[in-house]
C-alpha positions as CSV (number, residue, x, y, z in Angstrom):
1,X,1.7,-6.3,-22.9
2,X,2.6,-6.9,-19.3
3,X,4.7,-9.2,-17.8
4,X,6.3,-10.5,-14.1
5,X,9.2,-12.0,-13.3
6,X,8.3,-15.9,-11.6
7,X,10.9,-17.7,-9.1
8,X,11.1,-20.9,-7.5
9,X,13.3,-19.6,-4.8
10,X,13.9,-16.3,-2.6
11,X,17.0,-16.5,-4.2
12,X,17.4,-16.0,-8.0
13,X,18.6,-18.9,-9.7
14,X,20.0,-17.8,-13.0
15,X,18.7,-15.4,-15.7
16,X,14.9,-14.1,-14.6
17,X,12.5,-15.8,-16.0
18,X,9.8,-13.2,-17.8
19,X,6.1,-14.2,-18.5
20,X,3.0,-12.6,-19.5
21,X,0.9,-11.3,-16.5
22,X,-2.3,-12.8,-17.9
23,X,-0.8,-16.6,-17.7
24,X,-2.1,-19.0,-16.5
25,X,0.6,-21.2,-14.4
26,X,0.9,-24.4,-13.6
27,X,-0.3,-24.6,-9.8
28,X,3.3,-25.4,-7.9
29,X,5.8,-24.6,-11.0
30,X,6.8,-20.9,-9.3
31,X,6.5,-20.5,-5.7
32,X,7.4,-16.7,-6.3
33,X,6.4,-13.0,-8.6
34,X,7.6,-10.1,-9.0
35,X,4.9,-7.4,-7.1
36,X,4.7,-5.6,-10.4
37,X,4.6,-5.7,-13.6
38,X,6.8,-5.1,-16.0
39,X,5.9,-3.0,-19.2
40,X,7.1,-4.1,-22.6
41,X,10.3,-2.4,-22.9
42,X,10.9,-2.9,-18.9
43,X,10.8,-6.7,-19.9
44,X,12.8,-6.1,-22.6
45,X,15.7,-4.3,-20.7
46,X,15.7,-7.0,-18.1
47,X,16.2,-9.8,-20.5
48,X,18.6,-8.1,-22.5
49,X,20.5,-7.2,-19.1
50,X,19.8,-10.7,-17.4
51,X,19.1,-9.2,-14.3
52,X,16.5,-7.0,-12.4
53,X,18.8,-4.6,-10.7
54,X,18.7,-0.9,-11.0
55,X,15.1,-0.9,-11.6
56,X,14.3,2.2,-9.2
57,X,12.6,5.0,-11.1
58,X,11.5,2.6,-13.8
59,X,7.8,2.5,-14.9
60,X,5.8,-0.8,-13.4
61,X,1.9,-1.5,-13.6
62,X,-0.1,-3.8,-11.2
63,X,-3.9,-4.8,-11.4
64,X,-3.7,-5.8,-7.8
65,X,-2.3,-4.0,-4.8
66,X,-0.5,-7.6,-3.4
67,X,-0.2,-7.2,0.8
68,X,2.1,-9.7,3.2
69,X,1.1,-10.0,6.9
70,X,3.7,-11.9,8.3
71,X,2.8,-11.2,12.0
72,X,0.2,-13.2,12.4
73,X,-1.1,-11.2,15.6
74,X,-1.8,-8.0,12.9
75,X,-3.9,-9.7,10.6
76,X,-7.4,-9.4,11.6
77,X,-6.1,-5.4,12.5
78,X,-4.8,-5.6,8.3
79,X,-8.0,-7.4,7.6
80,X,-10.7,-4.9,9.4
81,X,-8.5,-2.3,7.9
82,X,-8.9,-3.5,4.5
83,X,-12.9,-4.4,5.0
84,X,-13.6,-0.5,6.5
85,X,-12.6,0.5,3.1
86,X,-15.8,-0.9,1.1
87,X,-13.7,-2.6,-2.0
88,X,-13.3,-6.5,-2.9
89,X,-10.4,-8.6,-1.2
90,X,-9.4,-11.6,-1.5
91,X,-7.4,-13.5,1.6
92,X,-4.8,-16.0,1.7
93,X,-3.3,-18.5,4.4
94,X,0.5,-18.2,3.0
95,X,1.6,-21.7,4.4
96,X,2.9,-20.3,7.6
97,X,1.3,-18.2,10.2
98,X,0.6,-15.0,8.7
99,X,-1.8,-13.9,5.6
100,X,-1.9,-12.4,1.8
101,X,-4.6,-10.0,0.8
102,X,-4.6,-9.3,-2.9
103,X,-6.7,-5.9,-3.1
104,X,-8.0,-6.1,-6.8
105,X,-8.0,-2.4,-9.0
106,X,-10.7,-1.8,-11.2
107,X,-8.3,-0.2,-13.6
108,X,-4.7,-1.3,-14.5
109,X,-2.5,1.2,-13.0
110,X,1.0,1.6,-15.3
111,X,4.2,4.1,-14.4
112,X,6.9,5.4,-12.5
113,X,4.4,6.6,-9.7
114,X,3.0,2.9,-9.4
115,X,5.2,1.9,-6.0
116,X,4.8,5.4,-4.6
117,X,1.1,5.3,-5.1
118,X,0.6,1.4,-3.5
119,X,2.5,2.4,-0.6
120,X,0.8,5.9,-0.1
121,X,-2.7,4.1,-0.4
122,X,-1.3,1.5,2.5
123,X,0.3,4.4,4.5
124,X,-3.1,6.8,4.2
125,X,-5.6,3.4,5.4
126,X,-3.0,2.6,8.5
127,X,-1.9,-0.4,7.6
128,X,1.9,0.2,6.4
129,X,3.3,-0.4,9.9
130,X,0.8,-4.0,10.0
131,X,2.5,-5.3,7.0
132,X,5.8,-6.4,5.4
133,X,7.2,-3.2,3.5
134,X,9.9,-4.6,1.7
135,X,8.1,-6.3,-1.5
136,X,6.9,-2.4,-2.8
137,X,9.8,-1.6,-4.9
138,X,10.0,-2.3,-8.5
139,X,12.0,-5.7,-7.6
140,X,10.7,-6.5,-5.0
141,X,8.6,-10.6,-4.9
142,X,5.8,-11.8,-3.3
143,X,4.3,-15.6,-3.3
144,X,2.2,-17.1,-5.3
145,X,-0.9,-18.6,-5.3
146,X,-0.3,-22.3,-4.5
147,X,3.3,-22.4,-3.5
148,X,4.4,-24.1,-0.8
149,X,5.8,-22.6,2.0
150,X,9.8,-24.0,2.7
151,X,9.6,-24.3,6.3
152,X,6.2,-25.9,6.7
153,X,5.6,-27.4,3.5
154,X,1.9,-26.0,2.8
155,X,0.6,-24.2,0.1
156,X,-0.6,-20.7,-0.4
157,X,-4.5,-20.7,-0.6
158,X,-7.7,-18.7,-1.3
159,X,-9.7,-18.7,2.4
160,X,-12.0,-16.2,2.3
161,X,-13.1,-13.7,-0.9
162,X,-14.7,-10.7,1.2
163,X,-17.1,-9.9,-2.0
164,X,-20.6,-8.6,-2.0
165,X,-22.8,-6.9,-4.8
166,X,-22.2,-4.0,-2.3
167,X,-18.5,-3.6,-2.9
168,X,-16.3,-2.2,-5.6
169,X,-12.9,-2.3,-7.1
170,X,-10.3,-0.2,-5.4
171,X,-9.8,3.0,-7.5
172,X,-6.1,4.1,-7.2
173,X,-4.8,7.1,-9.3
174,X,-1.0,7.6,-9.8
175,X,0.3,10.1,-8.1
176,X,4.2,12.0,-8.1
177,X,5.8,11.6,-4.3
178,X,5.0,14.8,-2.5
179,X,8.5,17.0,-1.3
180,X,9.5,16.0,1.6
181,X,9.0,18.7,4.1
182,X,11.8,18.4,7.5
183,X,8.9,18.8,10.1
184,X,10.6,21.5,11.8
185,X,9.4,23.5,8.5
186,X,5.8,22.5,8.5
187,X,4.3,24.0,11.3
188,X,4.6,28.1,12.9
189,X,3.2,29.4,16.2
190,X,0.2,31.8,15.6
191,X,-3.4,31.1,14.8
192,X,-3.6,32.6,11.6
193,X,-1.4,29.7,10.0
194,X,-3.6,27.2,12.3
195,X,-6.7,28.5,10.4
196,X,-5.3,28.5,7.3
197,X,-4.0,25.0,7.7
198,X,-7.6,23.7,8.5
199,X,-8.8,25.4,5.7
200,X,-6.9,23.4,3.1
201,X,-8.1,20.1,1.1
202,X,-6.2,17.1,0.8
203,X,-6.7,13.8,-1.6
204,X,-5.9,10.3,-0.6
205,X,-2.0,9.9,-0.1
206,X,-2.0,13.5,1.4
207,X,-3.9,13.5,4.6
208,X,-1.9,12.4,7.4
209,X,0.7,14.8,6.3
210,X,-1.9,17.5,6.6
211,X,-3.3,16.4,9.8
212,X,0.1,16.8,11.4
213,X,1.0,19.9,10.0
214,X,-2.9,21.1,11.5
215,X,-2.0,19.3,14.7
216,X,1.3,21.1,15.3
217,X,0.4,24.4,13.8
218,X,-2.3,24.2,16.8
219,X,-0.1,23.1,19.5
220,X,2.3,26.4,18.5
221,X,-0.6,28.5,18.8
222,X,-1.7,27.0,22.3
223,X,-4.5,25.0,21.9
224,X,-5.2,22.1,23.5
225,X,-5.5,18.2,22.7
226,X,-9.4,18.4,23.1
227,X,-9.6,21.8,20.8
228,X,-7.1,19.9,18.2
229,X,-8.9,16.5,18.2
230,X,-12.3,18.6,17.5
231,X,-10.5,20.8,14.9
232,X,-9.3,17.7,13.2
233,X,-12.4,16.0,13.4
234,X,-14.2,18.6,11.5
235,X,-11.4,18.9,8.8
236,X,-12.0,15.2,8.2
237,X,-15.3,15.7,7.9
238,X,-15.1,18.4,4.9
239,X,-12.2,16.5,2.5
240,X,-14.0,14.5,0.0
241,X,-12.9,11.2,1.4
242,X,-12.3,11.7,4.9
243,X,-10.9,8.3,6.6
244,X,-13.2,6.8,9.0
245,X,-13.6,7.5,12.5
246,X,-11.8,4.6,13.6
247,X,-8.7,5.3,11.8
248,X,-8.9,8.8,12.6
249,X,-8.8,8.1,16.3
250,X,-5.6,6.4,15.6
251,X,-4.0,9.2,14.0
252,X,-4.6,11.5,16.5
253,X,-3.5,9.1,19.0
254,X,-0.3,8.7,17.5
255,X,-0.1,12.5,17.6
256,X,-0.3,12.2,21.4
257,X,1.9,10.5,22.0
């Protein structure tokens, strides 16, 4: 069993309040969740502890990759982001100006790699910098469906369910966080390494590291922006879910720059 912690407020008032992920709530009784969920003896050690703190490290699970937009002037960035990526999602007005989108899995994803994994997903599409960060840790909150917002007084609701018999579930596998490499140490200056480099494969959650080791690698062995944007191009092209050619002109902007 699975469960979430539910709020009324930001704030905590008293001891968390535990129940079952699959329950049904009354509309308006908690304006707030937990992001994850809380396996059995996770729940367990937070009632027995009467708090959520020190939770980093523990093992969550989450059916539903759960996404804030609070600037409202990145959401239909968020939203074409989301859409280029062929799975169901379902979009919220939160009450104020910005939107939800709840991503739904097709399986129930349960572990200590859970918050890494979300975020890497987020990070590897483009749209971490678009979106409020802070609610993917293992206490971290995010609003429910029909709470009302405290400065304006609406509720959260259902807008727009981007579904069509063409689309799919979002397939996420757990993965451990990959070392952290000091980018000084990533790239050398001949076109051996440069070679190598663009002969490697990378999954979901490991490209854009990649790309920038490739990009820098070539910029150390002289090449230029146009032979590095073609060299990159054609990487994409052989990985076994290269990102699309939208999102790959961003990268190598941001390399640019």
């Amino acid at each position: 069993m699975y469960y979430h912690e539910v709020r009324t407020d930001v704030a905590r008032q008293g001891e968390p309040i535990l129940v079952l992920s699959d329950e049904e709530l009354e509309p308006g009784c908690y304006n707030f969740r937990s992001t994850f969920d809380y396996p059995q003896e996770v729940a367990d050690s937070i009632r027995s502890r009467g708090n959520t703190q020190d939770l980093r490290g523990q093992p969550v699970s989450t059916k539903t990759i759960l996404i804030d937009v609070d600037d409202p002037a990145n959401v239909d960035e968020v939203r074409d982001i989301l859409l280029a990526q062929q799975v169901l999602v379902e979009e919220y007005q939160t009450g104020n100006r910005g939107a939800h989108f709840h991503v739904p899995l097709a399986e129930r994803i349960t572990g200590v790699d859970v918050v890494y994994s979300v975020t890497a997903w987020l990070k590897d599409i483009g749209a971490w910098t678009l979106i409020d960060p802070s609610v993917y840790r293992e206490g971290g909150q995010f609003r429910l469906e029909s709470a009302t917002h405290a400065k304006t007084g609406k509720a959260k609701v259902l807008v727009d369910l981007h579904d069509n018999e063409e689309l799919l579930r979002l397939e996420v596998k757990t993965t451990p966080p990959r070392k952290i490499i000091p980018k000084e140490t990533v790239v050398t200056g001949d076109k051996r390494d440069f070679f190598l480099n663009l002969m490697e494969r990378r999954g979901v959650g490991q490209r854009h590291l990649h790309m920038y080791i490739i990009w820098n690698s070539g910029l150390r062995a002289g090449f230029d922006n146009d032979v590095l944007e073609e060299s990159l191009t054609g990487w994409n092209d052989r990985q076994d879910d290269p990102h699309s050619n939208e999102m790959l002109a961003k990268k190598i902007e941001s390399f640019c720059k």
